[in-house]
N, C-alpha and C positions, 0 to 999 in steps of 0.2 A: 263250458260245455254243460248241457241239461240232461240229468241224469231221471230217466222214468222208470218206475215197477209197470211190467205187461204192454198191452196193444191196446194202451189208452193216453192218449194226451189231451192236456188241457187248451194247448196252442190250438190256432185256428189257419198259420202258414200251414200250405202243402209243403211236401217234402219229396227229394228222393233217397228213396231209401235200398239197404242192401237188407242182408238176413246171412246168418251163419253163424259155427261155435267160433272163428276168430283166434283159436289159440295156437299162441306164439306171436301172432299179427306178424306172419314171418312175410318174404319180397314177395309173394302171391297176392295174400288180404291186402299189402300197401298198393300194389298196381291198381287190386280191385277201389278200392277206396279215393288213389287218384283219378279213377275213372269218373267213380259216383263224383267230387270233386265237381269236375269239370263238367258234370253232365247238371247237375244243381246251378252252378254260376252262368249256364249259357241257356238256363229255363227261369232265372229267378228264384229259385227253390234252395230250403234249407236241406242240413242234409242229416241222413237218421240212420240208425245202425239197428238192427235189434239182434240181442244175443241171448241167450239160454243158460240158466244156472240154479241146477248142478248141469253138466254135458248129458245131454241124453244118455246116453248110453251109463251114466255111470246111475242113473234114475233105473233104464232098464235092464240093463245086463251089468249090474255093479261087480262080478267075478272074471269080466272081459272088458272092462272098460278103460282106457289107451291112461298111461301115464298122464298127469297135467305139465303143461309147460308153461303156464301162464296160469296165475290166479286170476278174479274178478277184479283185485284193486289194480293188477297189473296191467291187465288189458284195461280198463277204463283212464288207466294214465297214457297207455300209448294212444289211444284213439285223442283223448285230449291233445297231446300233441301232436296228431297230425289234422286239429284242428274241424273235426267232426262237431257239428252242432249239437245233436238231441243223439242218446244211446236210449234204447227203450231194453231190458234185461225181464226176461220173460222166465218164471218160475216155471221150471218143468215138473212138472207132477203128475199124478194119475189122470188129472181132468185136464189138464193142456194135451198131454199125452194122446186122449181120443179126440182131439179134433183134428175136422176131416181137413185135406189139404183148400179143400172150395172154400172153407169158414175160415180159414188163416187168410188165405187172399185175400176176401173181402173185408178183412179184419185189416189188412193193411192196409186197402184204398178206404173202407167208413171212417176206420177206431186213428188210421193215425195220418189220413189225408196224402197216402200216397200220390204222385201222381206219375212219380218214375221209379220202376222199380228192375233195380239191377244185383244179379246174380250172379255163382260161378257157374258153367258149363255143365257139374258134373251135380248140382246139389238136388237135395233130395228132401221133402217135408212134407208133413200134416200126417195124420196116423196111417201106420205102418210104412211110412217114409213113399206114399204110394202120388205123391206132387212133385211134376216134375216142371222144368222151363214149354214145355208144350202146353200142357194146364195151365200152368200162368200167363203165356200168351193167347189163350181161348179166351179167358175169362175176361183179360186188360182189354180185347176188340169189342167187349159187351160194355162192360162197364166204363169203354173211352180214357184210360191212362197206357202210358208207354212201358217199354219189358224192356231188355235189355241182358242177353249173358256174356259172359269174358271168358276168355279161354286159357287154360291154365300155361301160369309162368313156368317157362323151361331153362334148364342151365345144366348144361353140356349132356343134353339128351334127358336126363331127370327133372320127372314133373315138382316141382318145389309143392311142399305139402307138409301140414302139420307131421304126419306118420314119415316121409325121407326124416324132418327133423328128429323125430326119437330115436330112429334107427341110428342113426348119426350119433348123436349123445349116448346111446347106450355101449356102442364097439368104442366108444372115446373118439371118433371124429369131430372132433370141437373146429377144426377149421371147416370141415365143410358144414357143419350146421349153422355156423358163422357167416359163410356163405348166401345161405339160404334164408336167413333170417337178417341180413344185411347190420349187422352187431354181433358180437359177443353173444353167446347164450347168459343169462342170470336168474337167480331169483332173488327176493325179498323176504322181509318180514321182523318182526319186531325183536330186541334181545332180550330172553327170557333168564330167569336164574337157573344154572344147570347144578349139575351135583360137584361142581369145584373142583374135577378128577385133573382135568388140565393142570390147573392151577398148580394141585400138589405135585405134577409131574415137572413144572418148571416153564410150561406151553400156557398161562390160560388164553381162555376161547370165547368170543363171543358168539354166545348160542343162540341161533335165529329160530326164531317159532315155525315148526313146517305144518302147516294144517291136511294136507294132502297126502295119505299113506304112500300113492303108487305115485312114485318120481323118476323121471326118464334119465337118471345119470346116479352113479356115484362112485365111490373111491375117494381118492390124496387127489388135491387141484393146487396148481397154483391159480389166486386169488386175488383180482385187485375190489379192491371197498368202495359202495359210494355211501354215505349219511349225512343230512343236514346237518348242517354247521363242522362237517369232520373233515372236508374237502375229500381227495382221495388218496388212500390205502393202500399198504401192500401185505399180502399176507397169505398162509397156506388155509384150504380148504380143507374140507373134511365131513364126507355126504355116506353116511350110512348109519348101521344098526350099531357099534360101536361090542363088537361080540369078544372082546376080552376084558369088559367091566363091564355088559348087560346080558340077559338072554332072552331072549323073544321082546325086543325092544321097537319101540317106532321107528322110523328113520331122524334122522338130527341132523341138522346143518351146523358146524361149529368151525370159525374162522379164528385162526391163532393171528392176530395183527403185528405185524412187525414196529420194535422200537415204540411201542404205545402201552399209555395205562393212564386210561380215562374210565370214569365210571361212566358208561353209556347204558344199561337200564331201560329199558322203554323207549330205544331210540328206536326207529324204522331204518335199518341197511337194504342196502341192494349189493351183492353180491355176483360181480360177474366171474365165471369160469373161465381162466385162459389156456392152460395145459394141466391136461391129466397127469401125474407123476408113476401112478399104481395104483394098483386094487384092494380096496379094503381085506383086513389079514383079520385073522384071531393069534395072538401069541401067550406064551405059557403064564406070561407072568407082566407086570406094571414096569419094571426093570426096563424089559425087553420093547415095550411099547414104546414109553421114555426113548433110548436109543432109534427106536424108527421116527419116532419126529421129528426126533433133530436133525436127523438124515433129511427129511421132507421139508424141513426149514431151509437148511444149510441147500438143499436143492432149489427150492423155491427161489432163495435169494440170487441164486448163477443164474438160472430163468429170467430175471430183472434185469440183474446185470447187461446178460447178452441182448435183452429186447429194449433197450434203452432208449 
């Protein structure tokens, strides 16, 4: 897969292509994607994705802007695997920001040789979100390429939708955002050095890097692993501020792994959530912590057990 910065390529194949933020790539974006698919292989055409990063909103309203559920290297692993040719990632910034939605059009039929260009139903683009699929069908009868929108995927009356999936993750409905994301919910990221609090508790943890303050889930999880060369893992989770050894702390991803002690350092995990346990606590003292984990341990592992 050919990975590009903005609405410029160097190729001279047409494309079709889609547009949107992508995050989660939950059953909605894979429909849309099987469509683009199928709609590239019965015109000859490669097929192109373009995405935006940071998510707008977190460029422009950064005090309202939606949890992440998917990083950049995330999404660009899953579109890999579902086998997308060219992602084109378009810096949002002040000056992408004002253009108008006519100059993004035409930016996708000149800069990246659109010749079909498909859509969701409801999307929205170019400054002040004011492009819609009716503008970009005026424009494609001028300029002679094909439009295309889809209509959103439904499951049992609920429009599957980045936002159902947060709501889902934040009440701890892990099966239905499972659902809707047709996998497990997870995230990723590299294990950094923590402050060894684990360790001395008798838990250590592999501390994954979170780059992303606002996260759509957290609490006690149970936990299975995935990391090159590790195969897969069992092990309790642990997604929050950590407010009985920090105060006003970032959020931390910290996986206690079961029956393991490898030095992993700089290895990249992906970390899916299977079952909530409970809500992160604050307790009086290290003692008292100590005993909740091994509760969440000793829980975690009957979880295993039973889902065998």
């Amino acid at each position: 897969m050919q990975i590009l910065r903005g609405l410029y390529s160097p190729n001279t194949q047409p494309v079709a292509i889609t547009v949107g933020n992508f995050d989660g790539v939950h059953l909605g974006h894979q429909s849309l994607l099987a469509d683009l698919k199928e709609a590239a292989r019965a015109r000859g055409l490669q097929t192109a994705v373009v995405i935006f990063e940071p998510h707008p909103r977190e460029f422009l309203m950064p005090d309202q802007a939606p949890a992440r559920l998917t990083s950049l290297r995330e999404k660009l692993q899953f579109f890999a695997a579902l086998d997308i040719d060219r992602v084109h990632v378009c810096r949002f910034n002040a000056r992408f920001a004002q253009m108008s939605a006519a100059d993004f059009i035409n930016a996708l039929h000149e800069g990246l040789l659109a010749q079909f260009v498909l859509i969701g139903d409801d999307f929205r683009f170019g400054k002040g979100r004011l492009g819609d699929f009716a503008l970009l069908e005026k424009i494609a009868a001028v300029r002679g390429f094909e439009v295309q929108a889809v209509r959103s995927v439904m499951h049992d009356g609920v429009r599957i939708s980045s936002t159902a999936i947060r709501a889902a993750l934040f009440s701890g409905q892990l099966r239905t955002a499972q659902r809707y994301l047709g996998r497990h919910y997870s995230m990723s990221g590299r294990v950094v050095r923590g402050d060894q609090v684990g360790r001395k508790l008798g838990f250590p943890t592999a501390n994954i890097q979170v780059r992303h303050p606002r996260l759509p889930l957290a609490g006690i999880y149970v936990a299975q692993v995935h990391g090159e060369g590790l195969g897969v893992l069992q092990g309790a989770a642990s997604m929050g501020v950590r407010p009985t050894v920090k105060r006003d702390a970032r959020p931390t991803l910290e996986v206690h792994l079961f029956e393991f002690d490898q030095q992993i350092y700089g290895k990249h995990l992906r970390v899916e959530f299977l079952q909530k346990l409970r809500d992160e606590e604050k307790y009086p003292d290290l003692a008292t912590l100590a005993r909740h984990i091994a509760l969440d341990v000793e829980n975690a592992k009957k979880w295993f057990e039973q889902h065998d």
